[in-house]
C-alpha angles and dihedrals in degrees: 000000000000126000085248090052091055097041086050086046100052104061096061094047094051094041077051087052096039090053104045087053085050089056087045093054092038092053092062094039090069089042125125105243082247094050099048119104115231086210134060102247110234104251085070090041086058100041087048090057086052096052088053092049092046095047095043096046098039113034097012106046097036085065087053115053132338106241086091103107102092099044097041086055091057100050090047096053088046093048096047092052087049102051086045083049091041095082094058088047089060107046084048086062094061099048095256095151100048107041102164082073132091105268095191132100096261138047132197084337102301128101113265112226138270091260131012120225097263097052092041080052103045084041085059097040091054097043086060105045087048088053089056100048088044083053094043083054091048099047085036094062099049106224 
């Protein structure tokens, strides 16, 4: 892969990122007050991370230096896994999958908890996944 072939690759990922947090935004905007969440749901929290990342290791650090392309290889394989995984993330924060349960923010009184079990799940998954094809990228170069 070639330094061209990144730099055609990341605009379209970080217009992806930058999109996804703009839906985000967007989403509690329209809330209802009693609807809105007083904390960012993981699944953002994670694709923000990745926009850093993104951002730091493909426009930031190849201004900077030039032993970049490796790294920046692997960042770019791993960001891209985990916005095609982002959707899922989200539906899995809104209860999607199990939809005989309580999908509000509170349950028998009590507060329900940063992350439910299936997007804790499907964030792990995909963090995974994105750290072996990060590897794979790494062993795959040879340096």
């Amino acid at each position: 892969m070639t330094p061209d072939t990144l730099y055609r690759l990341a605009p379209p990922l970080i217009s992806l990122q930058f999109l996804a947090f703009c839906w985000t935004v967007h989403r509690e905007i329209e809330a209802a007050d009693a609807e809105r969440q007083s904390v960012i749901p993981l699944p953002d929290v994670i694709n923000i991370l990745s926009l850093f990342a993104t951002v730091g290791c493909l426009i930031v650090l190849p201004l900077a230096t030039e032993a970049y392309l490796w790294l920046s290889r692997m960042v770019l394989g791993g960001a891209y896994v985990l916005i095609a995984f982002h959707p899922f993330m989200v539906a899995a924060h809104y209860r999607l999958w199990r939809r005989k349960e309580k999908s509000g923010k509170y349950t028998n009184g009590a507060r329900s908890p940063y992350a439910n079990r299936e997007e804790l799940m499907i964030s792990l998954v995909s963090i995974l996944v994105a750290t072996a094809v990060a590897v794979c990228l790494r062993m795959r170069t040879g340096i």
